[in-house]
N, C-alpha and C positions, 0 to 999 in steps of 0.2 A: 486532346491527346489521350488515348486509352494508355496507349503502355509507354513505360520510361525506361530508359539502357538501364536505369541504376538500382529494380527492382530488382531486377538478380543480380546484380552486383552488389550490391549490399547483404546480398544471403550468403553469396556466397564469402565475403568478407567477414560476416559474423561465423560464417562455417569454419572457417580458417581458425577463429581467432579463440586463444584458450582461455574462458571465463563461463563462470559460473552461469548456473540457470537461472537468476538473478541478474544479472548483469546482460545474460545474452537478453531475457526480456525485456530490460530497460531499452537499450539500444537499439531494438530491434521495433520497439513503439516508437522513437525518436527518428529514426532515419524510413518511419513509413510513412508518419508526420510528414518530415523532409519533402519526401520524393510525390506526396500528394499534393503537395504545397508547389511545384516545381511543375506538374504535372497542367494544375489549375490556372498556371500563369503561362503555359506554354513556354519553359523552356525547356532544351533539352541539356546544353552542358551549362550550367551553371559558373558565374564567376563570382572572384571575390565581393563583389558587389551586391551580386545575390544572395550572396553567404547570410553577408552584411545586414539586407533588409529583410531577410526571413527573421532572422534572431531579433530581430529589433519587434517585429510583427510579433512575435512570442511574449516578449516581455510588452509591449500593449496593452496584450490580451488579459493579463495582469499575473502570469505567472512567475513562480517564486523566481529568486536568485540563484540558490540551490537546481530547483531544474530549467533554468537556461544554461547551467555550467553542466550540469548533464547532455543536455542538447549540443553543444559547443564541441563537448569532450568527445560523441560521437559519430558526428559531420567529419568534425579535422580527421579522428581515425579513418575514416570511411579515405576521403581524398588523399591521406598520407597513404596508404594500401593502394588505390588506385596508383599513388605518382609510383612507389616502390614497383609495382610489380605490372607497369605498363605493358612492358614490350613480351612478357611470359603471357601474361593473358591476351595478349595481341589485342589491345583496346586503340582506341582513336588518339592523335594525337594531345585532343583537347585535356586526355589524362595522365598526360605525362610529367608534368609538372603540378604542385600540391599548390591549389588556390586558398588555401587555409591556412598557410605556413605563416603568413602576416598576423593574422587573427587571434586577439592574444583571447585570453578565456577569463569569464569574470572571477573575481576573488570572496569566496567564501568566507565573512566572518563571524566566527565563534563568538556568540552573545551568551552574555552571564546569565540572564535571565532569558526561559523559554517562555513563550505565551502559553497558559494553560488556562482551563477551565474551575471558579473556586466552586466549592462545595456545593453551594446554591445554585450555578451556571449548570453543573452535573447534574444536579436532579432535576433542577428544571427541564433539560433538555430530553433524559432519560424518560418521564413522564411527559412532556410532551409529543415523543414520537410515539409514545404508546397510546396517549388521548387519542389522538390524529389517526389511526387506520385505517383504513378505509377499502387501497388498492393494494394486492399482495405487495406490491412493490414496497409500500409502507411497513409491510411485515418486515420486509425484508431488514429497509434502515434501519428500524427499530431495533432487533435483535444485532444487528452490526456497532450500532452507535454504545449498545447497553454491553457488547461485548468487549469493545475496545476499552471503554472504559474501565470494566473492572479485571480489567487482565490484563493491559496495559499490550496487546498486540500491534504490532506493522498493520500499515494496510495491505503489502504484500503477504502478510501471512494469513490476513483474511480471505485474499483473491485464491490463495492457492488451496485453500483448506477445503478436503473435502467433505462427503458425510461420511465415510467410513473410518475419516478421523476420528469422530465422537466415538469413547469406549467407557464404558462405567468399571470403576478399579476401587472395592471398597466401597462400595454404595454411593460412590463419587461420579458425577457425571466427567471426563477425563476430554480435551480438543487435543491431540496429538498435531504440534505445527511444524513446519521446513522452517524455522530459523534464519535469519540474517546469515549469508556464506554459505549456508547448508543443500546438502541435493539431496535428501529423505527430512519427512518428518519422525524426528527423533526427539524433541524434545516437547515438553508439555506444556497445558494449562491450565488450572481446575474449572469447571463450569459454576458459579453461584446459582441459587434455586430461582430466583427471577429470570437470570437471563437462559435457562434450561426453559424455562416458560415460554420464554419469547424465542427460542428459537424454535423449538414444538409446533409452538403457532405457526409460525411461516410454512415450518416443512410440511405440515399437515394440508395445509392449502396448493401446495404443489403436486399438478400432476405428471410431471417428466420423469426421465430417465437419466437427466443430469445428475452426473456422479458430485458436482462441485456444488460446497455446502451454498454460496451465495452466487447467486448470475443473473442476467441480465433478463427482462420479460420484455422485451422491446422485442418485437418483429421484424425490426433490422438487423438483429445483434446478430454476428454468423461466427461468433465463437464461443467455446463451450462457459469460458470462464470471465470473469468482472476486468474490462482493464485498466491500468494505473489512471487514461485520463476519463474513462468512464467514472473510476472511484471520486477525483475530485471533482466531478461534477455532480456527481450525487449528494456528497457533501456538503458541497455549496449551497447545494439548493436547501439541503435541509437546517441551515445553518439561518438561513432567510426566512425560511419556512416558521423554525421558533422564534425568532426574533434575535440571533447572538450572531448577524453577520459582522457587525464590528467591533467582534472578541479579535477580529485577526489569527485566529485558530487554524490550523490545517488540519489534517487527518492524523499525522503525527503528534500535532498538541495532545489529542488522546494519550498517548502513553504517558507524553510529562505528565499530563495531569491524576493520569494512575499511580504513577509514581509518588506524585509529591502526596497524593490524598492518603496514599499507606503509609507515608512516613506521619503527616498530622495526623492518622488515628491511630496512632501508637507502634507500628511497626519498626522494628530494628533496621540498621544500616544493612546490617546481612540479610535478614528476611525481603527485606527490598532488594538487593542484589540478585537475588536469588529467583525473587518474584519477577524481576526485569528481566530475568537471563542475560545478565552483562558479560559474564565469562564466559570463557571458551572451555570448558573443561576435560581433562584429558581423558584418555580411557579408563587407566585404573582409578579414576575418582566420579566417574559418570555415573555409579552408582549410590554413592555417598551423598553425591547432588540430587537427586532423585527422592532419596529418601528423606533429605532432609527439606523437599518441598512436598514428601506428600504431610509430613505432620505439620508444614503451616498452613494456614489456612488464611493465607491475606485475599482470594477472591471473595470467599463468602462474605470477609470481615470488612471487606473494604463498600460491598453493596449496599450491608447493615451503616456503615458510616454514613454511605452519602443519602440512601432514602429512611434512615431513620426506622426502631422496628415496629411500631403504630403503620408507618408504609406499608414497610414490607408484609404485615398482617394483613391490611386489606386487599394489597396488591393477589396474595395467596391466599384466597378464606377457606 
């Protein structure tokens, strides 16, 4: 089966629908997932049943709870839009009725404790992927892995980030990011001097025209930018790679673990809020926020915690 009814229907569903550019990308890998998935088994309308053992084949595969509820959340969308607005788009009968409306969606619970990486886990890893390079692609992880860490970024703020985000402000290497909710990169994060090194290196070895700071060297890849399950597949493997794949860590564990590492090496409750970008801040205080993150300094401070400055010495001779 080359083509599926539900390839343009799902665009045009996500066209329709008012949500973020976060959101249209999540949804919009989730229901490509789907329809390849549907594609490969040779159905064409799908029933609840089908619904059923696709989601089941995901979580198999050993993906989180969190993105099966993602997944769940926009399948059902997709068929409640098909059943609503059947007889306007003059679709087939088979979508006249919501085969998801049974399908309850799993429930996310909030644990006290996040899995994060300790100290030693951090540098270990940090220097490890730096030991290990070999193929650009290792440049690559490297400077991502040593990025997340001490900036404590998403990994969608990595995928979207471009090079013309790096700006130096104050003899400060400066990542300008799109934020969680955000449709511009408007808000910041300082570069420490190790991980300026390691992203140097990568970019230096590249010879494209790719605007986006991190992408994919695979000869399959036929788009411009990293995607959500390219990322965790990269991770995985680098995760295997060092030896920490049963930390249970995801991509996200990086931030907790940014997080928690500024607050053990002395960082304030605010400097960490701040450093996290947990608020949403208004306009007339957008600048106040700004200012009061370029006189901290918890990137640099938090690099010098985890590799120590005997490290960091030789890391930079």
């Amino acid at each position: 089966m080359n083509n599926h009814p539900l390839e343009s229907l799902y665009r045009q569903y996500l066209a329709e629908k008012d949500i973020t550019r976060g959101t249209f990308e999540l949804y919009n890998t989730v229901l490509k997932q789907y329809t390849l998935y549907l594609k490969e088994h040779q159905i064409m309308y799908a029933t609840t049943s089908d619904v059923i053992n696709y989601l089941e084949w995901k979580r198999n595969q050993g993906y989180s709870t969190r993105w099966i509820y993602h997944q769940t959340s926009a399948i059902k969308g997709l068929y409640r839009y098909l059943g609503l607005n059947q007889m306007r788009l003059g679709l087939p009968l088979e979508h006249a009725f919501d085969i998801t409306e049974s399908i309850k969606n799993v429930r996310i619970k909030n644990r006290k404790s996040k899995p994060i990486l300790t100290i030693e886990q951090a540098k270990h890893l940090i220097l490890y992927t730096k030991n290990n390079r070999k193929y650009i692609w290792h440049y690559r992880d490297h400077a991502m892995v040593y990025l997340m860490i001490t900036t404590g970024l998403r990994s969608v703020e990595i995928r979207r980030a471009r090079k013309k985000d790096l700006r130096v402000v104050n003899n400060q290497l400066i990542l300008y990011v799109q934020g969680k909710g955000r449709k511009s990169a408007d808000e910041f994060v300082k570069i420490a001097e190790g991980v300026e090194t390691a992203i140097n290196d990568y970019l230096n070895k590249r010879k494209d025209k790719n605007p986006y700071l991190f992408i994919s060297h695979s000869n399959h890849s036929d788009i411009p930018y990293l995607s959500r399950t390219f990322f965790i597949g990269m991770f995985k493997r680098v995760l295997e790679d060092s030896g920490l794949e049963d930390t249970n860590i995801t991509p996200h564990s990086l931030r907790h673990t940014a997080a928690t590492l500024n607050l053990l090496r002395g960082g304030s409750l605010e400097a960490t809020r701040q450093f996290m970008r947990h608020t949403n801040m208004s306009s007339t205080l957008i600048y106040a926020h700004h200012i009061k993150r370029v006189k901290d300094d918890s990137e640099n401070q938090i690099e010098r915690y985890i590799l120590g400055e005997d490290t960091f010495s030789n890391m930079n001779p």
